[in-house]
LOLO-913428 format. One record per atom (N, C-alpha, C, O, CB): residue number from 0; residue in one letter; atom name; z negated, y negated, x. Coordinates in steps of 0.2 Angstrom, whole numbers, plus 5000, padded with zeros to 4 digits. Each point is the difference from the previous one (the first is absolute). Glycine has a CB too. Layout:
BEGIN
R, NUM, a, CA, Z, Y, X;
...
//
This chain:
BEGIN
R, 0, x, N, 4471, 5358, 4901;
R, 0, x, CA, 5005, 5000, 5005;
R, 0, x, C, 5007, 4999, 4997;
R, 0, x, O, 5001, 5004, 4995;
R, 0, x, CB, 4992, 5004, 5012;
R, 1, x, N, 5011, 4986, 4996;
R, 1, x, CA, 5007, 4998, 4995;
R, 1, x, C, 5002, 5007, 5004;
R, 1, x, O, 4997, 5004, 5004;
R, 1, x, CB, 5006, 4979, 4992;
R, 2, x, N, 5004, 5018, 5000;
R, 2, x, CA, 5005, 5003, 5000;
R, 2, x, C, 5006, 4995, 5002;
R, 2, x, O, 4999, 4994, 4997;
R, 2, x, CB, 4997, 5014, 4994;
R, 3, x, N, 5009, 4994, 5013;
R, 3, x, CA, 5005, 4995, 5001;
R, 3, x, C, 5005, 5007, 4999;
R, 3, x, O, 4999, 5006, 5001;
R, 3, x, CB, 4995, 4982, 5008;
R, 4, x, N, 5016, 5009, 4991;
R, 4, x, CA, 5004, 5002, 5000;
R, 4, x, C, 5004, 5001, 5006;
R, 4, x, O, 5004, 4995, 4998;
R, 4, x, CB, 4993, 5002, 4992;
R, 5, x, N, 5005, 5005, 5014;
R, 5, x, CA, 5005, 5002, 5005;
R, 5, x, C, 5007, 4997, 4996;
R, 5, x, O, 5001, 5002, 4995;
R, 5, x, CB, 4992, 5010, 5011;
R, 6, x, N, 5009, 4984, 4996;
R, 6, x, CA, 5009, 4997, 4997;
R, 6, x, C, 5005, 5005, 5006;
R, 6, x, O, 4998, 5000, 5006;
R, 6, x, CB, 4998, 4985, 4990;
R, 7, x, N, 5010, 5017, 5001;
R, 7, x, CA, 5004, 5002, 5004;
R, 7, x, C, 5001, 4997, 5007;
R, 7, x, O, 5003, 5004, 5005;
R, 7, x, CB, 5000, 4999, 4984;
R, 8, x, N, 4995, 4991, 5011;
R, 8, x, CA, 5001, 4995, 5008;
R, 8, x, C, 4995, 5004, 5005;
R, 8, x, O, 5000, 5000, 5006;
R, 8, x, CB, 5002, 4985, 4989;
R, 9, x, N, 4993, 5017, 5001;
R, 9, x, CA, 4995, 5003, 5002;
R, 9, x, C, 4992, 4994, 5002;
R, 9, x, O, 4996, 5000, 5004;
R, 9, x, CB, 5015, 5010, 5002;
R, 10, x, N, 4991, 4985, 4987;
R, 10, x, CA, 4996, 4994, 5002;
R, 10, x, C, 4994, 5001, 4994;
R, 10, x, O, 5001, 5002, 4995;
R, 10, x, CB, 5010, 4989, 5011;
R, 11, x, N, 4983, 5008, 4996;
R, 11, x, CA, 4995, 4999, 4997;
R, 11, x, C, 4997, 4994, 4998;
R, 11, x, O, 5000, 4995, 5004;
R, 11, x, CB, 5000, 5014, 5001;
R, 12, x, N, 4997, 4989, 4989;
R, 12, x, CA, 4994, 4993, 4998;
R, 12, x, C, 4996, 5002, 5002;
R, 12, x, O, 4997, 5004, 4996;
R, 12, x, CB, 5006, 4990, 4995;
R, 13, x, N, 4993, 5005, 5014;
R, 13, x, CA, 4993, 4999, 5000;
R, 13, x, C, 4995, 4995, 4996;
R, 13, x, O, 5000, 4993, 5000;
R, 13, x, CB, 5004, 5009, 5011;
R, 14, x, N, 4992, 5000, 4985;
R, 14, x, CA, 4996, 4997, 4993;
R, 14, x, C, 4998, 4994, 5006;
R, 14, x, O, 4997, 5001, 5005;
R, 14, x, CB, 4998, 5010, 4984;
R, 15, x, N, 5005, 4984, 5007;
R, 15, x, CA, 4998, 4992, 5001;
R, 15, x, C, 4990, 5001, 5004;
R, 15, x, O, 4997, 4996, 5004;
R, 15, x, CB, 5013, 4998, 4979;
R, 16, x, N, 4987, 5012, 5013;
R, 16, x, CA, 4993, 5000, 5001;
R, 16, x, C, 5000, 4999, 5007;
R, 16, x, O, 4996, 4996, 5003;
R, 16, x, CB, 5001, 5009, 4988;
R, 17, x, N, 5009, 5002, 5012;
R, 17, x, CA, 4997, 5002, 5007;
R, 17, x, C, 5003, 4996, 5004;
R, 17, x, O, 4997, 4999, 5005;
R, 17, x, CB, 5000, 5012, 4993;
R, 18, x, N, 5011, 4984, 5001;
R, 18, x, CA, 5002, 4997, 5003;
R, 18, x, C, 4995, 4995, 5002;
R, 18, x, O, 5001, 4996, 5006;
R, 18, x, CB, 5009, 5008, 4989;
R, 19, x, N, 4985, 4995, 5002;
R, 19, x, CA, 4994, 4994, 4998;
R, 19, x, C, 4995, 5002, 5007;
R, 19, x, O, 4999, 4998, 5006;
R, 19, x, CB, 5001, 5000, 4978;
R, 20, x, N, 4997, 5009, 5014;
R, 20, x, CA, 4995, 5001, 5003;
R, 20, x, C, 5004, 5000, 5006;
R, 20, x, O, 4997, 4998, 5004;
R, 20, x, CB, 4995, 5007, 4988;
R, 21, x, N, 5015, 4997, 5012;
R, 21, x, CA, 5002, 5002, 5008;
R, 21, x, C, 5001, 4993, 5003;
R, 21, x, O, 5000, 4999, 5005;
R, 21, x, CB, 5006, 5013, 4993;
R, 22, x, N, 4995, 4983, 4995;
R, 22, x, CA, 5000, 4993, 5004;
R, 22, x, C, 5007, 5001, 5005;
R, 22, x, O, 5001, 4995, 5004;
R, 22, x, CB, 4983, 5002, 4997;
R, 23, x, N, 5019, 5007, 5000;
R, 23, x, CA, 5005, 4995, 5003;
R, 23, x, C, 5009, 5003, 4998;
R, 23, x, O, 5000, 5004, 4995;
R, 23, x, CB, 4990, 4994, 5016;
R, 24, x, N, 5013, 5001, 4990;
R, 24, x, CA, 5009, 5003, 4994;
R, 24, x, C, 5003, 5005, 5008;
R, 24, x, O, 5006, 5000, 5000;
R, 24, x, CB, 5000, 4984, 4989;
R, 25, x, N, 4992, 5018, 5015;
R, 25, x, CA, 5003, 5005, 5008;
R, 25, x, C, 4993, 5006, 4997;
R, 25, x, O, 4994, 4999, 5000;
R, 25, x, CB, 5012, 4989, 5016;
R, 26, x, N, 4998, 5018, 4983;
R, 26, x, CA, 4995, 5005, 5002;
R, 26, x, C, 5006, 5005, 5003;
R, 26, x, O, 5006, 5001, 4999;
R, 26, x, CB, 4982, 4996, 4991;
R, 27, x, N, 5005, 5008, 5015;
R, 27, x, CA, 5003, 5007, 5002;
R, 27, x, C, 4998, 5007, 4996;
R, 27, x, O, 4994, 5001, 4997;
R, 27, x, CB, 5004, 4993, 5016;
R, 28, x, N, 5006, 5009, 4986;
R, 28, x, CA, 5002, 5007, 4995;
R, 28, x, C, 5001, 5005, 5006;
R, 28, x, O, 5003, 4999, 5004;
R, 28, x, CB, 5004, 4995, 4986;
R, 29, x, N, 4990, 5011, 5010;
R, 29, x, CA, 4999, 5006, 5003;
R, 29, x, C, 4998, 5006, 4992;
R, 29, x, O, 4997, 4999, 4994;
R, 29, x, CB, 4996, 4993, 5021;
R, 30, x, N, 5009, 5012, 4987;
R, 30, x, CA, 4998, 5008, 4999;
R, 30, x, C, 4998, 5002, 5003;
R, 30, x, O, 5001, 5001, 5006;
R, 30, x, CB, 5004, 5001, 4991;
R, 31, x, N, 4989, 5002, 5001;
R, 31, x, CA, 4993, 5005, 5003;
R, 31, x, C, 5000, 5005, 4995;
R, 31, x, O, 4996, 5000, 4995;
R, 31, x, CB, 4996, 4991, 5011;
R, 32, x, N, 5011, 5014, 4996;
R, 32, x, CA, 4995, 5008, 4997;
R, 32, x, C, 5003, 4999, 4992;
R, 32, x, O, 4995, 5001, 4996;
R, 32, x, CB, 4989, 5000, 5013;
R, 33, x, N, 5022, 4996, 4989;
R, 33, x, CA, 5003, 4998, 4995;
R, 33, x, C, 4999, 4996, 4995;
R, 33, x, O, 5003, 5001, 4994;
R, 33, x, CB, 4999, 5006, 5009;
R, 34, x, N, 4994, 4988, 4999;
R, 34, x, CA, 4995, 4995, 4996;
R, 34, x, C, 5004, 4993, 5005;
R, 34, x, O, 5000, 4999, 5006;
R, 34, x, CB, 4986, 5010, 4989;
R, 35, x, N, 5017, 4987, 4999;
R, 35, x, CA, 5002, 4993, 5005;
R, 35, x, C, 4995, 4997, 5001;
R, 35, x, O, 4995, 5001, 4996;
R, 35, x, CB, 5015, 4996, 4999;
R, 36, x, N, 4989, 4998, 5011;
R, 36, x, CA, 4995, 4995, 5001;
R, 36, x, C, 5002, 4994, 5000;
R, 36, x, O, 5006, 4999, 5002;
R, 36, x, CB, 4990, 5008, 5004;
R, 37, x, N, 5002, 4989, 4992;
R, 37, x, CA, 5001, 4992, 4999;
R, 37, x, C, 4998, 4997, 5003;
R, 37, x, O, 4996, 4997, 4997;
R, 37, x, CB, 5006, 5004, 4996;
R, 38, x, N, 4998, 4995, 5016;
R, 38, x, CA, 4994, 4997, 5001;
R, 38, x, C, 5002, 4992, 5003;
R, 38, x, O, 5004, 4998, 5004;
R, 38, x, CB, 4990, 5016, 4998;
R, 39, x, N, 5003, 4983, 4994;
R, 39, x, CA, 5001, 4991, 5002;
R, 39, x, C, 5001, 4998, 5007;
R, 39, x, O, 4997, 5002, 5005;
R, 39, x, CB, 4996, 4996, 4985;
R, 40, x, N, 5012, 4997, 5011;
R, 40, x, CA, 5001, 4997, 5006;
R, 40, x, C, 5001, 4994, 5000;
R, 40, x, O, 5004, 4996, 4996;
R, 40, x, CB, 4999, 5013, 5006;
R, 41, x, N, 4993, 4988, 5004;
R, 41, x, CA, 4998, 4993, 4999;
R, 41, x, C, 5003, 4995, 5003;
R, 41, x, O, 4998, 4994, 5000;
R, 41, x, CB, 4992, 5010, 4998;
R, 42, x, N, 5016, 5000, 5007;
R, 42, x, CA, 5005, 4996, 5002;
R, 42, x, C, 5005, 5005, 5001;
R, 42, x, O, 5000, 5006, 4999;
R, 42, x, CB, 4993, 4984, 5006;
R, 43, x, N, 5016, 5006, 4998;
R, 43, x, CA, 5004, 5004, 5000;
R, 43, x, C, 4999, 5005, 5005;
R, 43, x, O, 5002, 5006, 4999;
R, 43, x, CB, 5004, 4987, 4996;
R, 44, x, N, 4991, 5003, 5012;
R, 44, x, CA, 4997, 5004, 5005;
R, 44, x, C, 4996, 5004, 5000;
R, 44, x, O, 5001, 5006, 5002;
R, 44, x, CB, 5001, 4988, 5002;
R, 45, x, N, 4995, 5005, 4994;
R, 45, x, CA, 4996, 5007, 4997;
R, 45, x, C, 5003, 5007, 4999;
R, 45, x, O, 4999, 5005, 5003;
R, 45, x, CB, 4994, 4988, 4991;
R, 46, x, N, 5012, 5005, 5001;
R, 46, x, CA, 5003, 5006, 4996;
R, 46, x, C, 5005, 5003, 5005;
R, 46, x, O, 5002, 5006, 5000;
R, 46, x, CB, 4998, 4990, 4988;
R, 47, x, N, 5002, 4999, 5017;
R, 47, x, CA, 5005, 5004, 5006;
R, 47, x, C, 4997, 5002, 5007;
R, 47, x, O, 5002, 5002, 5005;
R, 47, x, CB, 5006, 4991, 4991;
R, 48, x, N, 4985, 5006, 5003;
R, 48, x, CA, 4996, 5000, 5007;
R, 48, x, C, 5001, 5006, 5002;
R, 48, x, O, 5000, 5000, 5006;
R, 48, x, CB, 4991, 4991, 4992;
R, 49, x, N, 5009, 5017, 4999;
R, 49, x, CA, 4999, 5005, 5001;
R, 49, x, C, 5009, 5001, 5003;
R, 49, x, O, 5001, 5004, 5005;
R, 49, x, CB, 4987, 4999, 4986;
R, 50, x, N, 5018, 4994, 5007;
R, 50, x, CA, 5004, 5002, 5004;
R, 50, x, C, 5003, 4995, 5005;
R, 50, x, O, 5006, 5000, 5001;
R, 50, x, CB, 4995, 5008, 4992;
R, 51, x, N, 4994, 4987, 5009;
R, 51, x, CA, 5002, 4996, 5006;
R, 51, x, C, 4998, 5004, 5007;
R, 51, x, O, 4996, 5004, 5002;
R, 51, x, CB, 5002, 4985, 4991;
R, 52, x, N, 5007, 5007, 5010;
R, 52, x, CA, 4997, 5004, 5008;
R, 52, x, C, 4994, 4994, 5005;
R, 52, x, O, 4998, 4995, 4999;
R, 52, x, CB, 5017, 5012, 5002;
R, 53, x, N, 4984, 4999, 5005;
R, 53, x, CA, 4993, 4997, 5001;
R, 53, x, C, 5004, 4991, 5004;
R, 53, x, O, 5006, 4997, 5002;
R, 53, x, CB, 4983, 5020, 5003;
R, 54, x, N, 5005, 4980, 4996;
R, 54, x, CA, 5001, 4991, 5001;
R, 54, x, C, 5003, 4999, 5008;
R, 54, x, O, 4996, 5002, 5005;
R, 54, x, CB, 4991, 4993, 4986;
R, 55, x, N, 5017, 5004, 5010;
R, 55, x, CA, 5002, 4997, 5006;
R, 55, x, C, 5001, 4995, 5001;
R, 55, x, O, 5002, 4997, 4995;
R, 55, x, CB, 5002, 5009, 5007;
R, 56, x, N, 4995, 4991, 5003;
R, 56, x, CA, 4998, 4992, 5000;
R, 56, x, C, 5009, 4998, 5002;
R, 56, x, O, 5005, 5003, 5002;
R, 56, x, CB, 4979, 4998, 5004;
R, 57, x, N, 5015, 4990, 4992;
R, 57, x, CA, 5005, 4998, 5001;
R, 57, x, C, 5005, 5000, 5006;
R, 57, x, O, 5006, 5002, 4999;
R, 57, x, CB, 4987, 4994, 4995;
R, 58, x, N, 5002, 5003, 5012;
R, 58, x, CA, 5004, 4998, 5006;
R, 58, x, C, 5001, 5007, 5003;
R, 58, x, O, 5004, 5001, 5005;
R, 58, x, CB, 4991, 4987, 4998;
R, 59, x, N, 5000, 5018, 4994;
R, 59, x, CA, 5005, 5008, 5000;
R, 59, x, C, 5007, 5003, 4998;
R, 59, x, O, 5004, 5004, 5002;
R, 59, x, CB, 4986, 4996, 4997;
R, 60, x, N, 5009, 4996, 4995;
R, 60, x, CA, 5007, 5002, 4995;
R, 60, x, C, 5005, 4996, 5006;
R, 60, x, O, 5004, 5003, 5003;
R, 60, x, CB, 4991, 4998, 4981;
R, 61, x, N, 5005, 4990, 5017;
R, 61, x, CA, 5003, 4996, 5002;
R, 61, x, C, 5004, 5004, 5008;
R, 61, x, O, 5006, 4999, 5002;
R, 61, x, CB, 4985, 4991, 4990;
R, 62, x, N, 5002, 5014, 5011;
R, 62, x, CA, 5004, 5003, 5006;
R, 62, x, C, 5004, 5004, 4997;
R, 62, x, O, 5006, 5000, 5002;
R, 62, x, CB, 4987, 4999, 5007;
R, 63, x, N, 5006, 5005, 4989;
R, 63, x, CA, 5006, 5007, 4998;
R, 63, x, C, 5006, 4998, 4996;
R, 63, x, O, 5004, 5005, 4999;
R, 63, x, CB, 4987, 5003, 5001;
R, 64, x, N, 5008, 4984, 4997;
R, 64, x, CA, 5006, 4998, 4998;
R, 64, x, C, 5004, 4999, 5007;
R, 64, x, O, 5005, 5003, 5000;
R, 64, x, CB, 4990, 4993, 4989;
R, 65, x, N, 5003, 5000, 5015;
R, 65, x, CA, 5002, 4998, 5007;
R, 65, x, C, 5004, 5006, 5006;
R, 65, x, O, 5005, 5000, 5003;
R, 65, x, CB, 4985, 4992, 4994;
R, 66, x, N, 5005, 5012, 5001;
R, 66, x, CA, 5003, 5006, 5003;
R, 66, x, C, 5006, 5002, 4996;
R, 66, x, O, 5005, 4999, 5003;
R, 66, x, CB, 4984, 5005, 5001;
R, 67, x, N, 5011, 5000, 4991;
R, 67, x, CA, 5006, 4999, 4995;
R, 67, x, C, 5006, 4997, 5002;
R, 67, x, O, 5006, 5003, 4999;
R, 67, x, CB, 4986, 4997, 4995;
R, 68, x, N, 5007, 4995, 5007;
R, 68, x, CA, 5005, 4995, 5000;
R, 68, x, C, 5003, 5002, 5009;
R, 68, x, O, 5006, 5002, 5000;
R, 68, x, CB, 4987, 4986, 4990;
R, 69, x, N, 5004, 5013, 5016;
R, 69, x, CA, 4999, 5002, 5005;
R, 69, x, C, 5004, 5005, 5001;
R, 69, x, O, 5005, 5001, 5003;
R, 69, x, CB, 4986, 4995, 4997;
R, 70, x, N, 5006, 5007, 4996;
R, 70, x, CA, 5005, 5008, 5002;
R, 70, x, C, 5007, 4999, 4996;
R, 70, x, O, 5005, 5003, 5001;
R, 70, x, CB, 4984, 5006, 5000;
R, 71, x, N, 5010, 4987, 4993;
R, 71, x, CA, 5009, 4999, 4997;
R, 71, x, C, 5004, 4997, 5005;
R, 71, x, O, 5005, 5003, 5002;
R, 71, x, CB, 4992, 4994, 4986;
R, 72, x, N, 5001, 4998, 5015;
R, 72, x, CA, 5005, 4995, 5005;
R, 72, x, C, 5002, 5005, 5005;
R, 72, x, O, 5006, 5002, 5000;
R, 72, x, CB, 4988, 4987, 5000;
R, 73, x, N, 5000, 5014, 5004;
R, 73, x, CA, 5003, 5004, 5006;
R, 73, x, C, 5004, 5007, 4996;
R, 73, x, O, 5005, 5001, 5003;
R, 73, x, CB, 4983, 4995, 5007;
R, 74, x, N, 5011, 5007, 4986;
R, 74, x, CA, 5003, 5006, 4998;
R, 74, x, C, 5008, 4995, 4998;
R, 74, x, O, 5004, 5003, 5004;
R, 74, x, CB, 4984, 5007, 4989;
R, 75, x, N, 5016, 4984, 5005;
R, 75, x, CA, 5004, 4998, 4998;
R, 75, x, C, 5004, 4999, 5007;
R, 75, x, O, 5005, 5002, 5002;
R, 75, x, CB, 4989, 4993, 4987;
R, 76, x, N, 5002, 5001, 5013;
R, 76, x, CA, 5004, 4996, 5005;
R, 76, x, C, 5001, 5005, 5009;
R, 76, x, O, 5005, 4999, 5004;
R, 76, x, CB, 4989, 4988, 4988;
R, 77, x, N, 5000, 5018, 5009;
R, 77, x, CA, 5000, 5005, 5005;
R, 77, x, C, 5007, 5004, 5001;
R, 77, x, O, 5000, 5004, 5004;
R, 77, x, CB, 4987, 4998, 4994;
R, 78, x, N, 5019, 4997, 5000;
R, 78, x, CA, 5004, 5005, 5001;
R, 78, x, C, 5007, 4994, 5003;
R, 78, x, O, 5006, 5002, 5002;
R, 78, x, CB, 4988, 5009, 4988;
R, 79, x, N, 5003, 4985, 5010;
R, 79, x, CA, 5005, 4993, 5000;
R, 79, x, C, 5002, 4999, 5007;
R, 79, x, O, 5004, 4996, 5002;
R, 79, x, CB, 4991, 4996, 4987;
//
């Protein structure tokens, strides 16, 4: 098992072996029960998927843009 060094940046080398075996240069870092975890990720989405929000569709978002826009005009212009 290598040993690696903590640098004051707080940056670590990951030995060449395991960079090999995880096959890819994006991984996620978690703490469990005081033991770090290292665990490979195979795209960038991946590594953000846990804090994305749930999928709304286009022409959903597109109306609540619309609405948006709706209620700016009338809130601007209603007092005129």
């Amino acid at each position: 098992m290598p040993i690696v060094k903590i640098t004051k940046k707080g940056q670590i080398t990951i030995p060449i072996e395991i960079r090999k075996k995880l096959g890819t240069n994006i991984i996620e870092i978690e703490e469990e029960n005081g033991k770090v975890i290292i665990k490979p990720v195979k795209n960038l989405a991946g590594a953000l998927k846990k804090y994305a929000k749930k999928k709304e569709t286009l022409d959903k978002i597109l109306e609540q843009e619309e609405g948006a826009f709706q209620n700016a005009v009338k809130e601007k212009y209603s007092n005129r």
